[in-house]
C-alpha positions in Angstrom: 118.1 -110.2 -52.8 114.7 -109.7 -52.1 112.9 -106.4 -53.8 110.1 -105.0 -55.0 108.4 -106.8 -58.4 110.2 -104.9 -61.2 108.0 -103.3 -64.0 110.3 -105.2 -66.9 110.7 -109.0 -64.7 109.0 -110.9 -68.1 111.8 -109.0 -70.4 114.2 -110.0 -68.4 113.6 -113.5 -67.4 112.6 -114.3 -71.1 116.3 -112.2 -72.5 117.6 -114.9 -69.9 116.1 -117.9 -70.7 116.4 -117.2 -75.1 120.4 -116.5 -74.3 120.9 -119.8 -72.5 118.7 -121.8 -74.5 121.9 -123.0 -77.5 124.1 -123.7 -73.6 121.4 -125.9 -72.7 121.2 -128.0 -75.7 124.6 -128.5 -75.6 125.1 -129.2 -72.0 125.8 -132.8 -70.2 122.9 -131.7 -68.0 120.0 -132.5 -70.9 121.8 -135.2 -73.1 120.3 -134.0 -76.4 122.4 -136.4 -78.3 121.3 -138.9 -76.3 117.9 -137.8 -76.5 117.7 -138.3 -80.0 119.0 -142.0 -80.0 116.0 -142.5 -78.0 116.4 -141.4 -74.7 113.6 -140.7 -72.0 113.8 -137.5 -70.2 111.3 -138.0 -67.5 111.5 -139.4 -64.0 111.0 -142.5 -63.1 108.6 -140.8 -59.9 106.3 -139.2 -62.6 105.8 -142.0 -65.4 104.4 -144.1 -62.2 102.1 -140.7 -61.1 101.2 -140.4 -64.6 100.3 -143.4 -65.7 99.8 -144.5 -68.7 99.1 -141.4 -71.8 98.4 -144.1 -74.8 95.8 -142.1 -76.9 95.4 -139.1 -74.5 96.3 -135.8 -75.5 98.8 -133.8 -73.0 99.6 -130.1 -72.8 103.2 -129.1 -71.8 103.4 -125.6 -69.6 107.0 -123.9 -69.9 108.6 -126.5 -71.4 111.7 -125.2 -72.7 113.4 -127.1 -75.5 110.6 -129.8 -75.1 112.6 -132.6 -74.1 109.8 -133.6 -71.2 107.1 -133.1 -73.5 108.5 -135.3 -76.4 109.7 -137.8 -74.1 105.3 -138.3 -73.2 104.8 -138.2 -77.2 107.0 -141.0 -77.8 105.1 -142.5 -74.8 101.8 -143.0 -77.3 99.8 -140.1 -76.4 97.3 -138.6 -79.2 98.8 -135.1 -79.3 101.2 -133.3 -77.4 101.7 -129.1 -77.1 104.3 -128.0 -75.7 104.2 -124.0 -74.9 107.3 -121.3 -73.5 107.5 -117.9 -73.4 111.3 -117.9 -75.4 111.2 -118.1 -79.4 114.7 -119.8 -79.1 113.4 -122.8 -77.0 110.1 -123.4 -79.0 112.3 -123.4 -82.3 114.7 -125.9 -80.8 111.4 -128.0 -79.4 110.1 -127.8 -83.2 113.5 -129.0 -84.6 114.0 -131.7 -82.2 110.6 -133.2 -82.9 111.2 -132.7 -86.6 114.6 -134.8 -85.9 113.2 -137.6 -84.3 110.0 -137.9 -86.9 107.0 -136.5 -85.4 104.7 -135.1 -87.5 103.0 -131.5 -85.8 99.6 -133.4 -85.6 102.0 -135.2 -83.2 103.8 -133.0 -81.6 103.5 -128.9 -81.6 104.8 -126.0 -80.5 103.5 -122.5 -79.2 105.8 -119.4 -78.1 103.3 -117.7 -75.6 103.4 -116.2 -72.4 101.5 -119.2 -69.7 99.2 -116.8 -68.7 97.7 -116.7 -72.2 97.9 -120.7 -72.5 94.0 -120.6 -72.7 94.3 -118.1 -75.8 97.6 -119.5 -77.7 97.2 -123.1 -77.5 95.5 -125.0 -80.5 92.9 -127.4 -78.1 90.4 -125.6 -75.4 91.3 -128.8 -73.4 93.8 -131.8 -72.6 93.2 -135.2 -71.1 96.7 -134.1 -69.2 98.2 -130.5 -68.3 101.8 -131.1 -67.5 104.3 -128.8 -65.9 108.0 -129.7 -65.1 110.8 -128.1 -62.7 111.8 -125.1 -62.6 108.8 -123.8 -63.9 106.4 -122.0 -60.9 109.2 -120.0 -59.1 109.3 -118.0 -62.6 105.6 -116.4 -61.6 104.7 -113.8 -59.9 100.8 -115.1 -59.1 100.1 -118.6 -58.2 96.3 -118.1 -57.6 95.9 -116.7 -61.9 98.3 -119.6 -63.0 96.5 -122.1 -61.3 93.2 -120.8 -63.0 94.8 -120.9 -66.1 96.1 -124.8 -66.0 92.9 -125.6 -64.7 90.8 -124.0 -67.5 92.3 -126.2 -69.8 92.1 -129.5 -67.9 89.2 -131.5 -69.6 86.5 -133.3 -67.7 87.7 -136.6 -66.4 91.7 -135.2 -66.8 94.2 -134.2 -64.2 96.5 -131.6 -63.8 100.5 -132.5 -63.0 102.8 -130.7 -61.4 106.5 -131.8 -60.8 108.5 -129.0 -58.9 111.8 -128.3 -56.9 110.1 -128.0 -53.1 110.1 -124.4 -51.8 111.4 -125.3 -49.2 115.3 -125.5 -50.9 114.7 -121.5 -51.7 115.1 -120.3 -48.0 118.5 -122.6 -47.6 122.1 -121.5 -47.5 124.5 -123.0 -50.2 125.1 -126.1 -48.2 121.5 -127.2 -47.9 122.4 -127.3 -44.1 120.6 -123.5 -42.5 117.2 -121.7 -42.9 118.9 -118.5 -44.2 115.9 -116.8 -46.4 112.6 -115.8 -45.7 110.7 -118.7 -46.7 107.1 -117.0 -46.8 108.4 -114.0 -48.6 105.8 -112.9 -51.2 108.5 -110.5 -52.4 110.4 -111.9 -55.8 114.6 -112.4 -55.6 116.0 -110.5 -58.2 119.6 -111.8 -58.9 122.2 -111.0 -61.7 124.3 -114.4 -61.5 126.2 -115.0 -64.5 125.8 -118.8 -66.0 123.1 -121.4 -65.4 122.2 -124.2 -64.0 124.0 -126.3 -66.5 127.3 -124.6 -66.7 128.0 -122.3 -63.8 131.0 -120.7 -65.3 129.4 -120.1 -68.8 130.1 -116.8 -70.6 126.6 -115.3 -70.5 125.5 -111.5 -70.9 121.7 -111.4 -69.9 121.8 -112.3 -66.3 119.2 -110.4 -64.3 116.7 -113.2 -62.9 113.6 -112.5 -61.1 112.1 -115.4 -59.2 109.3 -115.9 -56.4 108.9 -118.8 -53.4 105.3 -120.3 -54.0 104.9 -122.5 -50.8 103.4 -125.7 -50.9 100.5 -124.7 -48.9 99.7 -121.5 -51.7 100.1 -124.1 -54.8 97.3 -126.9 -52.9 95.1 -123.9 -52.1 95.2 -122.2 -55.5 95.0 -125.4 -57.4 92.0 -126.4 -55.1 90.3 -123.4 -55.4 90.7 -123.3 -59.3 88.3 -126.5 -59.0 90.5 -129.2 -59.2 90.5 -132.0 -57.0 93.6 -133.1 -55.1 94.5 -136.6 -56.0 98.6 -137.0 -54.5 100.9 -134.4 -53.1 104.5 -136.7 -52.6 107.5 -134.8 -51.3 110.8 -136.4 -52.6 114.1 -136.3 -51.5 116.3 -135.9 -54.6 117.2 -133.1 -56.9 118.4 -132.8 -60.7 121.2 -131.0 -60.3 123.8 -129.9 -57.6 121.7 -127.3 -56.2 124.0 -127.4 -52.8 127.0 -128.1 -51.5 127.5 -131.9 -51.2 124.9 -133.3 -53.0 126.1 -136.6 -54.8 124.6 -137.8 -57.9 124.0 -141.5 -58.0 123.6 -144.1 -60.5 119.7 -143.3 -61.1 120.6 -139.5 -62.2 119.6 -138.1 -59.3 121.4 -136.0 -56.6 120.9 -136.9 -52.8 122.9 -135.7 -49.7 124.9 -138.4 -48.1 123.5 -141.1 -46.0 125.0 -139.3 -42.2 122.9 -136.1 -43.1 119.1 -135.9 -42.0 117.0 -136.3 -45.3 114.6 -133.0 -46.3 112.4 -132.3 -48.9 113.9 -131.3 -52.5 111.3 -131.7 -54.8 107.2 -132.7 -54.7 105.0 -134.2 -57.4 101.6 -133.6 -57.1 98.2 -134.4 -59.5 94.8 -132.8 -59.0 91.6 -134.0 -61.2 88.8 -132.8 -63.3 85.5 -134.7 -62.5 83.8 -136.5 -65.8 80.6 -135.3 -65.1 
């Protein structure tokens, strides 16, 4: 439900996200095994936004066990950095990029909050600041984590952002009904049990709070943090069965059936640093 912020949200997000972190490697959902036989976690929709990242270096935001952000290191970049707010998923990054022989000059890892990326990461810039899904809804200001990104975006780089759309937080379970306010700048505080992975997992630390950016607040605090708005796609797919009758297909990705009007599930969008 919708409530007031909570004085202890970052305590209990992060008691969330470090007591599902050993369910998550061992899920279907990430395919660690099959990550380490070589494996690509990234979407086909963001290696072509991307581009190539041979010799550039590339700064992960919130990247949980790292998957994402080693998956661009064995893409040839320089350096990657990968930083998250749980100990647990930065020690399971480290390990995993241990496991599959990259040196830390290669690949790094820094448990930090994202607000202080500008203070806890190793580099004052990247050629590429990278964030991945599910990462925004878990702030409670857009506008200060837009400055931060920014900050560390070197001339002549770009800033990436690949996110569930807002729009699928104001839905009803079927994907089907506007049910919730979708310009609430209020946070939904929830105590679910499970995740996103495994829905009937036995889990203790289930208090979640959670805020709606909308698409227009992300453009206008990314634009205002002086980046400059290269691509904003909106994509209709999903990683996971977030509703009722989603299908996943052959590509990994879940769609709703071809007699049901197609919406907005996700949006990739890349903003720039001039050279000069």
């Amino acid at each position: 439900m919708y409530s007031p912020t909570p004085a202890d949200w970052r305590e209990a997000n992060r008691a969330r996200w470090d007591e599902r972190v050993p369910i998550h490697v061992a899920s279907d959902f990430y395919e660690v095994e099959a990550f380490r036989a070589g494996k690509d976690a990234l979407r086909d929709f963001e290696l072509t936004e991307v581009g190539d990242v041979t010799g550039r270096s590339l700064l992960h935001l919130q990247c949980h066990i790292g998957l994402d952000t080693l998956s661009w290191a064995r893409r040839g970049t320089s350096h990657v950095v990968g930083l998250d707010f749980s100990e647990p998923a930065v020690e399971t990054a480290r390990s995993l990029a241990a496991e599959i022989g990259l040196t830390p000059d290669q690949a790094s890892f820094v448990a930090a909050d994202v607000y202080d990326a500008a203070q806890a990461v190793p580099d004052s810039a990247y050629d590429i600041v990278y964030t991945g899904c599910g990462a925004l809804n878990w702030l409670p200001d857009i506008e200060r984590w837009a400055e931060t990104a920014a900050s560390l975006v070197a001339p002549g780089g770009f800033l990436y952002v690949s996110e569930f759309h807002p729009l699928t937080d104001a839905l009803d379970d079927a994907g089907s009904r506007l049910t919730y306010d979708y310009f609430s700048r209020d946070p939904w505080v929830d105590e679910a049990p499970g995740t996103y992975t495994d829905r009937d997992a036995g889990t203790v630390h289930n208090r979640s709070v959670e805020w709606t950016h909308t698409i227009g607040d992300v453009v206008s605090a990314i634009a205002a943090a002086g980046l400059r708005i290269e691509l904003l796609h909106e994509h209709d797919v999903t990683l996971f069965e977030r509703f009722d009758g989603l299908r996943r297909h052959d590509d990994g990705f879940y769609r709703f059936p071809g007699d049901r009007p197609r919406m907005p599930l996700m949006y990739s969008l890349r903003a720039s640093r001039p050279s000069a």
